[in-house]
PDB file of N, CA, C, O and CB in Angstrom:
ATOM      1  N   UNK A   1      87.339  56.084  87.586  1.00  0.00           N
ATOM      2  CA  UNK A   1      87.139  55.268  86.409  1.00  0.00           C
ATOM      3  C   UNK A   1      85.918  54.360  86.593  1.00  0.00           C
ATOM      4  O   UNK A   1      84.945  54.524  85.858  1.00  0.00           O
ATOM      5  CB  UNK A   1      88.396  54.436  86.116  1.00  0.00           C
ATOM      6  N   UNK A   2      85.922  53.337  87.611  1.00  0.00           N
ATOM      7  CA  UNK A   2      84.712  52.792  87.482  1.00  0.00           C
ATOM      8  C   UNK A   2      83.986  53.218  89.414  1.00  0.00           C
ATOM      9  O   UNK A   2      84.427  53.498  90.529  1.00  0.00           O
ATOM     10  CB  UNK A   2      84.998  50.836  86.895  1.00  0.00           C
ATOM     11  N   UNK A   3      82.818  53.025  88.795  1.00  0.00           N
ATOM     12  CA  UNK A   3      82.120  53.744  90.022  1.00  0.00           C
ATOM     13  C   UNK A   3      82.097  52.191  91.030  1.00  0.00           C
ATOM     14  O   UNK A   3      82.215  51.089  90.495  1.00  0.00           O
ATOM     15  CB  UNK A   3      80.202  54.598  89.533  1.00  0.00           C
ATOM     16  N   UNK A   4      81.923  52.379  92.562  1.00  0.00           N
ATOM     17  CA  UNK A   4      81.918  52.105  93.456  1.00  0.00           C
ATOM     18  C   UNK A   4      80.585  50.802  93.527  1.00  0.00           C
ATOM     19  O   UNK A   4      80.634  49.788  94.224  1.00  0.00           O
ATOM     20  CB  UNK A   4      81.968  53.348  94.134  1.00  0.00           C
ATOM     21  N   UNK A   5      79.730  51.109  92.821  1.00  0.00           N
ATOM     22  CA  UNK A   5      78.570  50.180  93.084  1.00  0.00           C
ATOM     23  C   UNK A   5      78.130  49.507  91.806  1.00  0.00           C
ATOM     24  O   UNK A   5      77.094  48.870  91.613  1.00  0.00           O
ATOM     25  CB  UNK A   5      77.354  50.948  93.707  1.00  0.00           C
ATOM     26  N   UNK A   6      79.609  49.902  90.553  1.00  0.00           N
ATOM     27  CA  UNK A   6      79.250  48.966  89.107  1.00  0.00           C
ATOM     28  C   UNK A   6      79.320  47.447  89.787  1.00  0.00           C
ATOM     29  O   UNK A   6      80.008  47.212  90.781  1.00  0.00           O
ATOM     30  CB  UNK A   6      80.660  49.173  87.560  1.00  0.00           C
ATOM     31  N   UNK A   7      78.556  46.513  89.146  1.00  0.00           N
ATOM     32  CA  UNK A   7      78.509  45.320  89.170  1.00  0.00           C
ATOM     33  C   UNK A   7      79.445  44.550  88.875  1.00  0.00           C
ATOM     34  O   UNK A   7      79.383  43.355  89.164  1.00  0.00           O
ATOM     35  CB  UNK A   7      77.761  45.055  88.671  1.00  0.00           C
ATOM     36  N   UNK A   8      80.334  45.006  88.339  1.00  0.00           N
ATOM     37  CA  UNK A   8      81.737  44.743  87.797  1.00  0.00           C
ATOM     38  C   UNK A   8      82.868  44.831  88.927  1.00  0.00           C
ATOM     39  O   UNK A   8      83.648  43.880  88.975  1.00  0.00           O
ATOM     40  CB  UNK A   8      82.069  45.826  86.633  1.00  0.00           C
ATOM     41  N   UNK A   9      82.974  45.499  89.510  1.00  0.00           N
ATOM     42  CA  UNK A   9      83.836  45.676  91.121  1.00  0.00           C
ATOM     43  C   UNK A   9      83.211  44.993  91.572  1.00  0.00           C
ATOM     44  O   UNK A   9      83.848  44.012  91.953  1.00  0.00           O
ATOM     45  CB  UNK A   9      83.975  46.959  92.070  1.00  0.00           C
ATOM     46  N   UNK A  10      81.697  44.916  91.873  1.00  0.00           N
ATOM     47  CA  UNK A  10      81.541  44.067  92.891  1.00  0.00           C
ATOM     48  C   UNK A  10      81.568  42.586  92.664  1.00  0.00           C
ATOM     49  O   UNK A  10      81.263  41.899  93.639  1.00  0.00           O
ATOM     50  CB  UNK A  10      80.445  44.391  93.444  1.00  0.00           C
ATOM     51  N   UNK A  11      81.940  41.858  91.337  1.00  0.00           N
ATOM     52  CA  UNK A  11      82.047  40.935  91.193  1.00  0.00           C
ATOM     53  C   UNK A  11      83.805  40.627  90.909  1.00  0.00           C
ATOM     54  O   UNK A  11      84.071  39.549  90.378  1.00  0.00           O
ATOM     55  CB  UNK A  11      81.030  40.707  90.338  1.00  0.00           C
ATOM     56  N   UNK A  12      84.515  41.202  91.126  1.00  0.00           N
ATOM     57  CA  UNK A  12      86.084  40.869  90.830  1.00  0.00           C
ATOM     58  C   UNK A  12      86.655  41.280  92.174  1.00  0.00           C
ATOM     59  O   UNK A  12      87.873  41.140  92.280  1.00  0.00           O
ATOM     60  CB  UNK A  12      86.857  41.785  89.448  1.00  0.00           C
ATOM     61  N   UNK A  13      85.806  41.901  93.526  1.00  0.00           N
ATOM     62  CA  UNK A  13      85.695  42.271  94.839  1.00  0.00           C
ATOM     63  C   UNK A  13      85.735  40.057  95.439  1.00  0.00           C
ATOM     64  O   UNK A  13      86.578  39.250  95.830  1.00  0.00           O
ATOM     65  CB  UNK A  13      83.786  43.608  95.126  1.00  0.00           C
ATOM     66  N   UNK A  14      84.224  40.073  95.120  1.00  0.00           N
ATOM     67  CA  UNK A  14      83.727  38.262  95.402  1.00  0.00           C
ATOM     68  C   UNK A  14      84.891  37.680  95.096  1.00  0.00           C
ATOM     69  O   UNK A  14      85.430  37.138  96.061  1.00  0.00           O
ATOM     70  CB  UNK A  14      82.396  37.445  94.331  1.00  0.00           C
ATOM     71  N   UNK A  15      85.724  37.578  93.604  1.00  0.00           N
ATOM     72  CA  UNK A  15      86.074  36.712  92.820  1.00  0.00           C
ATOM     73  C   UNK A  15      87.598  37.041  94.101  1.00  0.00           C
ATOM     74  O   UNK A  15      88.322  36.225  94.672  1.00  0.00           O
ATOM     75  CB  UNK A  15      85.945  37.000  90.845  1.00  0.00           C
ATOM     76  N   UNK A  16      87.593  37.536  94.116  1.00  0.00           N
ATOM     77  CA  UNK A  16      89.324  37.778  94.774  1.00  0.00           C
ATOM     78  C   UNK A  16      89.315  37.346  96.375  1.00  0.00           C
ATOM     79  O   UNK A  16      90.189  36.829  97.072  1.00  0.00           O
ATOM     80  CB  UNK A  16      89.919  39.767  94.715  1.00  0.00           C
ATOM     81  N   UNK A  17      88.527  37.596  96.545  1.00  0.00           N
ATOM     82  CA  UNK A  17      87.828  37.288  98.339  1.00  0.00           C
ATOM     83  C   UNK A  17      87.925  35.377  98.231  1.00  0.00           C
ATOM     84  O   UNK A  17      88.425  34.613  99.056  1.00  0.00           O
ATOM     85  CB  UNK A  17      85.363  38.088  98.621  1.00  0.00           C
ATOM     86  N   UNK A  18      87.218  35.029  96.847  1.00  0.00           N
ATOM     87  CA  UNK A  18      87.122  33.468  96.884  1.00  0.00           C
ATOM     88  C   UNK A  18      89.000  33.111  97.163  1.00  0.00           C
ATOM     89  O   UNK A  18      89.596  32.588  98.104  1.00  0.00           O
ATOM     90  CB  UNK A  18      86.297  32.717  95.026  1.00  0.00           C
ATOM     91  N   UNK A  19      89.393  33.597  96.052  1.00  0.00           N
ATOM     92  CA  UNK A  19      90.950  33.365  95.452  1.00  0.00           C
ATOM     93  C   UNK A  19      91.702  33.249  97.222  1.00  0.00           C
ATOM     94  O   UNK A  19      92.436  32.408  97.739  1.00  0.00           O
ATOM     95  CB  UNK A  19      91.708  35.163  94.157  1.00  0.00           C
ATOM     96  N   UNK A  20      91.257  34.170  97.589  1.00  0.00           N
ATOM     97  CA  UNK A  20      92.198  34.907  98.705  1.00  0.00           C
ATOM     98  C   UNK A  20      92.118  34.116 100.116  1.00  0.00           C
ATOM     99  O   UNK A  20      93.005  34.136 100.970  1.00  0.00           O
ATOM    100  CB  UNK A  20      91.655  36.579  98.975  1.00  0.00           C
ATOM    101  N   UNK A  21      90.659  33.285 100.219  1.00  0.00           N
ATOM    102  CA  UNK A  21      90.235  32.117 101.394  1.00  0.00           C
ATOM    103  C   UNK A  21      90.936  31.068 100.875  1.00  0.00           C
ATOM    104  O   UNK A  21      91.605  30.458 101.709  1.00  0.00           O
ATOM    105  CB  UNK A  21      88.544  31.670 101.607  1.00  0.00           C
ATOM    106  N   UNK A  22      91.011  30.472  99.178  1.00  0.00           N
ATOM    107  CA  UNK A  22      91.384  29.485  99.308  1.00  0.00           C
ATOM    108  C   UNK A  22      92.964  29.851  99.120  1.00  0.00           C
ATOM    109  O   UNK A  22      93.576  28.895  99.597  1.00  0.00           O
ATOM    110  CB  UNK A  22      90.661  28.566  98.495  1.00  0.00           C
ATOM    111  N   UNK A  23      93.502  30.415  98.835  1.00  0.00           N
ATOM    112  CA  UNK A  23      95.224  30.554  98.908  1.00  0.00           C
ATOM    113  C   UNK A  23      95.528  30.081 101.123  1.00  0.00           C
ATOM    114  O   UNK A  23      96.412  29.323 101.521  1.00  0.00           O
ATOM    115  CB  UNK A  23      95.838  33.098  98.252  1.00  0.00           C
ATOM    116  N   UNK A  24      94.734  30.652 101.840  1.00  0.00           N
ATOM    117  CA  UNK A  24      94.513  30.659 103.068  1.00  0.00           C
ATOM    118  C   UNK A  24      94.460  29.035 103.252  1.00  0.00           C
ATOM    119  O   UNK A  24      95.296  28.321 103.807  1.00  0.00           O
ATOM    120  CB  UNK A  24      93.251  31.555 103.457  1.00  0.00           C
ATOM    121  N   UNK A  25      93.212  28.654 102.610  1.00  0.00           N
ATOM    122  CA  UNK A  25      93.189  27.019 103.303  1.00  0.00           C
ATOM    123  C   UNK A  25      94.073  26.222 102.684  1.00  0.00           C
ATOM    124  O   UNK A  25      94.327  25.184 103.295  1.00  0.00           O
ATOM    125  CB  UNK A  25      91.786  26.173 103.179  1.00  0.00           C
ATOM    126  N   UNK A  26      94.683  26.404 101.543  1.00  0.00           N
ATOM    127  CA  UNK A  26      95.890  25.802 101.271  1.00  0.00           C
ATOM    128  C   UNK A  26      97.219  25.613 101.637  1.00  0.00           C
ATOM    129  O   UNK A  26      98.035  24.698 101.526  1.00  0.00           O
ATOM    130  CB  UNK A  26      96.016  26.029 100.587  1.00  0.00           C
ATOM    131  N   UNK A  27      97.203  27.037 102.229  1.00  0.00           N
ATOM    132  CA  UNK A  27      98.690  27.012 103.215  1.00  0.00           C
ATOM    133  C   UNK A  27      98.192  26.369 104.881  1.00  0.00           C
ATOM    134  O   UNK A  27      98.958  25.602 105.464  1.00  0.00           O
ATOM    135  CB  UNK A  27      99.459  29.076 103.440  1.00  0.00           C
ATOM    136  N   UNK A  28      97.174  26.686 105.367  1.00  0.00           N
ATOM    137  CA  UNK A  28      96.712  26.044 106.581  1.00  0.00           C
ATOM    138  C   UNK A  28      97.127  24.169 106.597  1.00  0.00           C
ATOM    139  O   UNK A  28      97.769  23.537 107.436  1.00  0.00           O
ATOM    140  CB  UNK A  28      94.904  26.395 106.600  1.00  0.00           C
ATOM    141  N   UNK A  29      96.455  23.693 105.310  1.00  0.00           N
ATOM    142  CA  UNK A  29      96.240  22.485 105.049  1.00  0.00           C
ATOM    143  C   UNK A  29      97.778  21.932 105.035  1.00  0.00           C
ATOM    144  O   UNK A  29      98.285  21.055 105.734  1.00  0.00           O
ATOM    145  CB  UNK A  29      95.360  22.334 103.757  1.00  0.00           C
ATOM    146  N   UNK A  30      98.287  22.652 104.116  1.00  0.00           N
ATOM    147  CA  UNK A  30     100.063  21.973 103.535  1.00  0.00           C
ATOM    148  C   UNK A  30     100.754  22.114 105.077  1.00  0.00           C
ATOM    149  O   UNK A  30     101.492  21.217 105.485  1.00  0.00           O
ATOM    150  CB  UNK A  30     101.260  23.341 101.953  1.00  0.00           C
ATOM    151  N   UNK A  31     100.466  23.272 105.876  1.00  0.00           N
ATOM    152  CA  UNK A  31     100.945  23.234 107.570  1.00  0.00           C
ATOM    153  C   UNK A  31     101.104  22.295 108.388  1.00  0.00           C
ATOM    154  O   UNK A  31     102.024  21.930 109.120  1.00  0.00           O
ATOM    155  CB  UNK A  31     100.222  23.790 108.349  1.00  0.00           C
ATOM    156  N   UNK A  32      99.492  21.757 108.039  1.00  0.00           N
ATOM    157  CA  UNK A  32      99.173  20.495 109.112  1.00  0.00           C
ATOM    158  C   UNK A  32      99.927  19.039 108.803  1.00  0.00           C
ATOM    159  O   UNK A  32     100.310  18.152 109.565  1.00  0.00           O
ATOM    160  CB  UNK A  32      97.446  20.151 109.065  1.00  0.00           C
ATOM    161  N   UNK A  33      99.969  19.173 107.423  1.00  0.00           N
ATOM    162  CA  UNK A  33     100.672  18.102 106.992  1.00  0.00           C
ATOM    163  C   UNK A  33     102.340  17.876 107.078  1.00  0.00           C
ATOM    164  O   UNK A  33     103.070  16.942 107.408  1.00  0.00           O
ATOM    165  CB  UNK A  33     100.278  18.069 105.752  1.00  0.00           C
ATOM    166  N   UNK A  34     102.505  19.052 106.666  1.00  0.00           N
ATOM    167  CA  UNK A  34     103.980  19.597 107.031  1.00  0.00           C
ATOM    168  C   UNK A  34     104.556  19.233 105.367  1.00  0.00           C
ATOM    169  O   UNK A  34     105.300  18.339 104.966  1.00  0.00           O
ATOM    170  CB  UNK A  34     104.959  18.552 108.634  1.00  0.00           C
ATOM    171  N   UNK A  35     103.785  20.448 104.578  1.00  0.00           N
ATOM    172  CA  UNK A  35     104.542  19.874 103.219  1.00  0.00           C
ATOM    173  C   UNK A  35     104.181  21.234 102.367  1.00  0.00           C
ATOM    174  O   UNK A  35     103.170  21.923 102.507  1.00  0.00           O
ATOM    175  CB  UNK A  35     103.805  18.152 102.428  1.00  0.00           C
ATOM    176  N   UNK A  36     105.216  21.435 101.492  1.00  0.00           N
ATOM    177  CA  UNK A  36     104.735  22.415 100.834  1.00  0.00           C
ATOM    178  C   UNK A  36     103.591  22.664  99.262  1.00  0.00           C
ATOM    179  O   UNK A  36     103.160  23.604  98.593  1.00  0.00           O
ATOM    180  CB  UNK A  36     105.883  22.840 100.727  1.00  0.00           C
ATOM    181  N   UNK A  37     103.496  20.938  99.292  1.00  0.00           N
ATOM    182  CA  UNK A  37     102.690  21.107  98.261  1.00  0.00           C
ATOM    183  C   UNK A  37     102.208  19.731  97.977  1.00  0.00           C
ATOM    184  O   UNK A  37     102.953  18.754  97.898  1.00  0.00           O
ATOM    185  CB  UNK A  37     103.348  21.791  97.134  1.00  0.00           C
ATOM    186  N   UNK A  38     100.690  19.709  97.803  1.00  0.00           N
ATOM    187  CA  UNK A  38      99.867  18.383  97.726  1.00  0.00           C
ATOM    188  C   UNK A  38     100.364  17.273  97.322  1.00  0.00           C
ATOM    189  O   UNK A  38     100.222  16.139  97.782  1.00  0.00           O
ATOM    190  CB  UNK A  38      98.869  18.447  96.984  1.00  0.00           C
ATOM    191  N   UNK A  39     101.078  17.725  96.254  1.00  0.00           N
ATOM    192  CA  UNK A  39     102.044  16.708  94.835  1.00  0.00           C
ATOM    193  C   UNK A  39     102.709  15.976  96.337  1.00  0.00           C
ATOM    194  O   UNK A  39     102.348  14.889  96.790  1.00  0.00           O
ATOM    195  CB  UNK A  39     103.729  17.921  93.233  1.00  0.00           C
ATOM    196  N   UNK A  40     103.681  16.821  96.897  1.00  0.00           N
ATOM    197  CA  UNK A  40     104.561  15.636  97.918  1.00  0.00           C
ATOM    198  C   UNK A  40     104.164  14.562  98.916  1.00  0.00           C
ATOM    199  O   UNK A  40     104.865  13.798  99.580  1.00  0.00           O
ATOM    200  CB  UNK A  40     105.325  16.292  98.783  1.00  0.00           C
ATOM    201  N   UNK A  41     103.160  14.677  98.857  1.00  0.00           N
ATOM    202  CA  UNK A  41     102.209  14.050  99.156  1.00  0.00           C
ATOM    203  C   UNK A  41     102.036  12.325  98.735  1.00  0.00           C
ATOM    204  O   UNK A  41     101.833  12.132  97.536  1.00  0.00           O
ATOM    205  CB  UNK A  41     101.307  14.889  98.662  1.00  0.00           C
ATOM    206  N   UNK A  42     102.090  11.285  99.479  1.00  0.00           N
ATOM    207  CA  UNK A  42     102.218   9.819  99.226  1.00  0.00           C
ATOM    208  C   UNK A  42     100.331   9.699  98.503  1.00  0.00           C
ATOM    209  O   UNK A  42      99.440  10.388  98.998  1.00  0.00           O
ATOM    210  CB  UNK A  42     102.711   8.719 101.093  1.00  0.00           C
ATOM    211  N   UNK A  43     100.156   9.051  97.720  1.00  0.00           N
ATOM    212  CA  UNK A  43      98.901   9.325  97.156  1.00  0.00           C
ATOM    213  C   UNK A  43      97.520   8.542  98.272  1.00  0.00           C
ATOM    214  O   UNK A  43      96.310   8.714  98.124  1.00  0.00           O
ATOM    215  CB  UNK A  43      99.014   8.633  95.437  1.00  0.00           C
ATOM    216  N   UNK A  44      97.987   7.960  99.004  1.00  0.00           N
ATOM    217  CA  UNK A  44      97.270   7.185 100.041  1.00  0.00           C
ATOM    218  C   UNK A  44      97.126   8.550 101.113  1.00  0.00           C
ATOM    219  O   UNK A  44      96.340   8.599 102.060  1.00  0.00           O
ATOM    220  CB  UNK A  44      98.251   5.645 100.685  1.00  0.00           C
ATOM    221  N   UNK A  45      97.834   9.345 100.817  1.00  0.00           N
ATOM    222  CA  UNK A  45      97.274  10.994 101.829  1.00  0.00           C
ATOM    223  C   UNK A  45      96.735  11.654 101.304  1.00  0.00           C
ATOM    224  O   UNK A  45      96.119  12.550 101.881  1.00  0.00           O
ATOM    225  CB  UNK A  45      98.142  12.064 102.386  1.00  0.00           C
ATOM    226  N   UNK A  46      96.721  11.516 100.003  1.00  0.00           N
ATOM    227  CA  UNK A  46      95.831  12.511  99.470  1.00  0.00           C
ATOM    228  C   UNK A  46      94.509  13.053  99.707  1.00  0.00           C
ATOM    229  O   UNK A  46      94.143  14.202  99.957  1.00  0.00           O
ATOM    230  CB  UNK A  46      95.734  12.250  98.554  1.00  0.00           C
ATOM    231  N   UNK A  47      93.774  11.787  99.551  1.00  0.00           N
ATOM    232  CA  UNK A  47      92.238  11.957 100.048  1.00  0.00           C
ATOM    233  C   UNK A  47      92.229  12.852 101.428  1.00  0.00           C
ATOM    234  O   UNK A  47      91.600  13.902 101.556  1.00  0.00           O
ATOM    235  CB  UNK A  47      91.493  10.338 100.384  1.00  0.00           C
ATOM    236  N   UNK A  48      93.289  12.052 102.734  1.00  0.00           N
ATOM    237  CA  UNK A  48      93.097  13.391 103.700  1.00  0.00           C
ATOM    238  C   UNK A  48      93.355  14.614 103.794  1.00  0.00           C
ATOM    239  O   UNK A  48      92.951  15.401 104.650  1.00  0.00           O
ATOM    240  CB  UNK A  48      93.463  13.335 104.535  1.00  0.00           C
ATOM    241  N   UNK A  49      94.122  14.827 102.803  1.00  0.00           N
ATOM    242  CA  UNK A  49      94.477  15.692 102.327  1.00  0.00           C
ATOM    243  C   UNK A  49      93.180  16.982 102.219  1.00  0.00           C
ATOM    244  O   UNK A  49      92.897  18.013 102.830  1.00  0.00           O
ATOM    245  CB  UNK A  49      95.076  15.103 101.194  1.00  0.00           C
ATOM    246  N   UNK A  50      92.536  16.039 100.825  1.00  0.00           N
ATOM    247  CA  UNK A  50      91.340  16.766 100.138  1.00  0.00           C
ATOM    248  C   UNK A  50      90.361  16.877 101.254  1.00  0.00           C
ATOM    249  O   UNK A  50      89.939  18.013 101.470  1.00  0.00           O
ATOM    250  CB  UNK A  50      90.672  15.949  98.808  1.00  0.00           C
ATOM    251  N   UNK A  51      89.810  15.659 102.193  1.00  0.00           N
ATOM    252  CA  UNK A  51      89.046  16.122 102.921  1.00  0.00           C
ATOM    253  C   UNK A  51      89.357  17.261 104.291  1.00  0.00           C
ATOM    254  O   UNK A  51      88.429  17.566 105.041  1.00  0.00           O
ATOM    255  CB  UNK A  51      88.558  15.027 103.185  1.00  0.00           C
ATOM    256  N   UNK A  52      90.612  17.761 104.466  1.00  0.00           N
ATOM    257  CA  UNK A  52      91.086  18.746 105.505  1.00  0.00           C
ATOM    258  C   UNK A  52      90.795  20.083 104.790  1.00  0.00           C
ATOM    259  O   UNK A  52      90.375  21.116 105.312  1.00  0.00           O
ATOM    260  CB  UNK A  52      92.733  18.562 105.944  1.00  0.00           C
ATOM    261  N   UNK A  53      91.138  19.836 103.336  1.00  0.00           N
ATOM    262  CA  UNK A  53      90.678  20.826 102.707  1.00  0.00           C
ATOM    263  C   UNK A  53      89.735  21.611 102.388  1.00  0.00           C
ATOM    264  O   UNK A  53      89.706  22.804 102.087  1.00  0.00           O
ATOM    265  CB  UNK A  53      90.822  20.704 102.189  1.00  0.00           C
ATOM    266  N   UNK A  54      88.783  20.629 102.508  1.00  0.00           N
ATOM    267  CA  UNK A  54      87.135  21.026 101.563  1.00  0.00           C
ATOM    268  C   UNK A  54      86.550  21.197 103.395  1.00  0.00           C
ATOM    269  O   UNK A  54      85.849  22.143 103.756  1.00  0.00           O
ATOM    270  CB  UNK A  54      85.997  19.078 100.064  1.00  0.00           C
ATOM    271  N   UNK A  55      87.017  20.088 104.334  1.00  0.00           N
ATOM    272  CA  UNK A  55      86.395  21.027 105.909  1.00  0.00           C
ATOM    273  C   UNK A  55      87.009  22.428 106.146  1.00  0.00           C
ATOM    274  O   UNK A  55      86.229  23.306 106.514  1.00  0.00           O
ATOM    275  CB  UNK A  55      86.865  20.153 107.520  1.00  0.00           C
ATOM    276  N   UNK A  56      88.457  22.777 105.962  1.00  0.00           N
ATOM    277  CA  UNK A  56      88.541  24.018 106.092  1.00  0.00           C
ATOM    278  C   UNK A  56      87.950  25.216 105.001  1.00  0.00           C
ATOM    279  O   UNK A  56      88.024  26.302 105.576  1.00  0.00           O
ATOM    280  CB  UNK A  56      89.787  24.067 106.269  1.00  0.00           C
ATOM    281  N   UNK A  57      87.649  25.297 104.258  1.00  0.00           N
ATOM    282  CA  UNK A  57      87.067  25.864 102.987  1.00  0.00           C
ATOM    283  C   UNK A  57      85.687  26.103 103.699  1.00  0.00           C
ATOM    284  O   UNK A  57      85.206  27.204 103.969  1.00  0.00           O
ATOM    285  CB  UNK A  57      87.070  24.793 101.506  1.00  0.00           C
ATOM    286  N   UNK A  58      85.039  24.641 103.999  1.00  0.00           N
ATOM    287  CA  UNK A  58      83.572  25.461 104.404  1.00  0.00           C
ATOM    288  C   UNK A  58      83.603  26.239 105.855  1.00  0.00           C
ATOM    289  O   UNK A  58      83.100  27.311 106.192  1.00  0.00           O
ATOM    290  CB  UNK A  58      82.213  24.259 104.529  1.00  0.00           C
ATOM    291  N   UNK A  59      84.405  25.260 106.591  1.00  0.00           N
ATOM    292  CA  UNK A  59      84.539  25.884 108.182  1.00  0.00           C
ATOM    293  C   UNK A  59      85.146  27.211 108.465  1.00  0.00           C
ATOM    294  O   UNK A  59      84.836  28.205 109.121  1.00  0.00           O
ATOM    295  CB  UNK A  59      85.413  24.981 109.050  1.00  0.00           C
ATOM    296  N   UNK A  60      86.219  26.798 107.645  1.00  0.00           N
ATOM    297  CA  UNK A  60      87.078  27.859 108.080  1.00  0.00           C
ATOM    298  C   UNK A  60      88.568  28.009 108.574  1.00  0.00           C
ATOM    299  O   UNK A  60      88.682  27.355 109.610  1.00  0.00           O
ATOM    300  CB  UNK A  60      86.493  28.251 108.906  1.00  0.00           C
ATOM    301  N   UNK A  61      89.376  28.426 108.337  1.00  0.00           N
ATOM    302  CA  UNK A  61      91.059  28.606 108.688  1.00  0.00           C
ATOM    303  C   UNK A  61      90.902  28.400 110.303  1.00  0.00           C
ATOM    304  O   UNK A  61      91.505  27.592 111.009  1.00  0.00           O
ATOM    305  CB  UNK A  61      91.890  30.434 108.199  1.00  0.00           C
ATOM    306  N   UNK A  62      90.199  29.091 110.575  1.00  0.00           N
ATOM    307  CA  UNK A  62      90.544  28.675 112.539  1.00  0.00           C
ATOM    308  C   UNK A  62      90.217  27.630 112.996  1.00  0.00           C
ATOM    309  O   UNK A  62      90.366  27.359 114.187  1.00  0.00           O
ATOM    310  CB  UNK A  62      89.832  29.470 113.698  1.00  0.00           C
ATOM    311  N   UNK A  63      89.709  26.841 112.137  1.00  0.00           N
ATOM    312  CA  UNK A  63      89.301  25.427 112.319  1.00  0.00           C
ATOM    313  C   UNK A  63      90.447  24.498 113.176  1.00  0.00           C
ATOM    314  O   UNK A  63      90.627  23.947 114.262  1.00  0.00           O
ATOM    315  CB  UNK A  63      89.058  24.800 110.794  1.00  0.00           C
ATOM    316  N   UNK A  64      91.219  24.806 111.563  1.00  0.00           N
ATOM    317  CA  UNK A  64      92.085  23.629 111.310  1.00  0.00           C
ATOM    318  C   UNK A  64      93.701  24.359 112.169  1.00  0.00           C
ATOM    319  O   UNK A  64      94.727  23.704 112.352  1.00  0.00           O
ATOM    320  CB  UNK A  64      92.185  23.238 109.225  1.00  0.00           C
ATOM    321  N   UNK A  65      93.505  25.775 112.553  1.00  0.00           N
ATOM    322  CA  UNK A  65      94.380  26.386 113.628  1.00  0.00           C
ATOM    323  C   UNK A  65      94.509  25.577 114.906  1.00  0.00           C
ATOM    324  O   UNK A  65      95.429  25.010 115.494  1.00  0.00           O
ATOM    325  CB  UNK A  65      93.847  27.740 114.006  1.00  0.00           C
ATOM    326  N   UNK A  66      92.497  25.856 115.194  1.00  0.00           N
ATOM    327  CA  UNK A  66      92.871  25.424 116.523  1.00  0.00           C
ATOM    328  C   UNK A  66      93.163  24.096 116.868  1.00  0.00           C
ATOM    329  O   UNK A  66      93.804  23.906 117.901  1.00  0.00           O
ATOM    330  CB  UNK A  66      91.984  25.746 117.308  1.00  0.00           C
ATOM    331  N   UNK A  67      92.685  22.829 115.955  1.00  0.00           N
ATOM    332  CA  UNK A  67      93.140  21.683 116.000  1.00  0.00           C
ATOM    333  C   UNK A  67      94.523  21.563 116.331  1.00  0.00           C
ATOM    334  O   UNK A  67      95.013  20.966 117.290  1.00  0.00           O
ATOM    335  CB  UNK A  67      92.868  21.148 114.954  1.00  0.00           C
ATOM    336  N   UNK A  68      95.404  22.543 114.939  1.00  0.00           N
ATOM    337  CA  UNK A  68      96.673  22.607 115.278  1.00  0.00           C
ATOM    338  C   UNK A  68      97.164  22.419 116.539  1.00  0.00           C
ATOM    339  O   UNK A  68      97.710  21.327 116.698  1.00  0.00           O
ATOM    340  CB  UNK A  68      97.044  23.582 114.947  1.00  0.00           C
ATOM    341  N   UNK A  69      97.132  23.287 117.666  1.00  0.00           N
ATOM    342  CA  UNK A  69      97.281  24.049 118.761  1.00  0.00           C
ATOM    343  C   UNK A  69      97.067  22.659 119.462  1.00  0.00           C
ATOM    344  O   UNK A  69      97.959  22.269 120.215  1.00  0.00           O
ATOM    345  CB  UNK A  69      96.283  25.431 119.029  1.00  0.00           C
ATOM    346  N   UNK A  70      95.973  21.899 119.277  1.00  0.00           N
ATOM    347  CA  UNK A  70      95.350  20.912 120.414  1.00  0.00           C
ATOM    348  C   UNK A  70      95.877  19.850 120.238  1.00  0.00           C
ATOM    349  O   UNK A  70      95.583  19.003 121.081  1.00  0.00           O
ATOM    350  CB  UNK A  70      93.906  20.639 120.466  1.00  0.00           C
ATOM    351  N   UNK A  71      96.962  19.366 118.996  1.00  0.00           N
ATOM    352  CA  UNK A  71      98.163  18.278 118.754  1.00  0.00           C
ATOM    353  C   UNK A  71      99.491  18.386 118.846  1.00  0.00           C
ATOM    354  O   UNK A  71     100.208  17.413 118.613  1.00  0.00           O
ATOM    355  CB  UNK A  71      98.169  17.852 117.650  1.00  0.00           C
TER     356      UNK A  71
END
């Protein structure tokens, strides 16, 4: 149906790859905190929250692993 190198796969290929890192740093993040979701969150955590977030996003999931590991 659609060929291999339409511009169209290769952009819903990107779009799902984005979706698919950040579903990743979201569960990494809610880990460290030990919560299943930002909302439970006291709003004075939030911000660390956001900033564990936006470092794992650019860094990366093994980032915030290996920190894990080292606390």
């Amino acid at each position: 149906m659609f060929d291999k190198n339409d511009p169209l796969v290769a952009s819903v290929k990107k779009v799902m790859e984005q979706s698919d890192r950040e579903r990743k740093a979201t569960k990494a993040v809610n880990e460290k905190f030990g919560i299943q979701d930002r909302r439970a969150l006291p709003h004075e955590k939030q911000d660390e929250w956001d900033a564990a977030y936006k470092k794992v996003i650019t860094e990366g999931v093994e980032e915030i692993n290996e920190k894990k590991k080292e606390d």
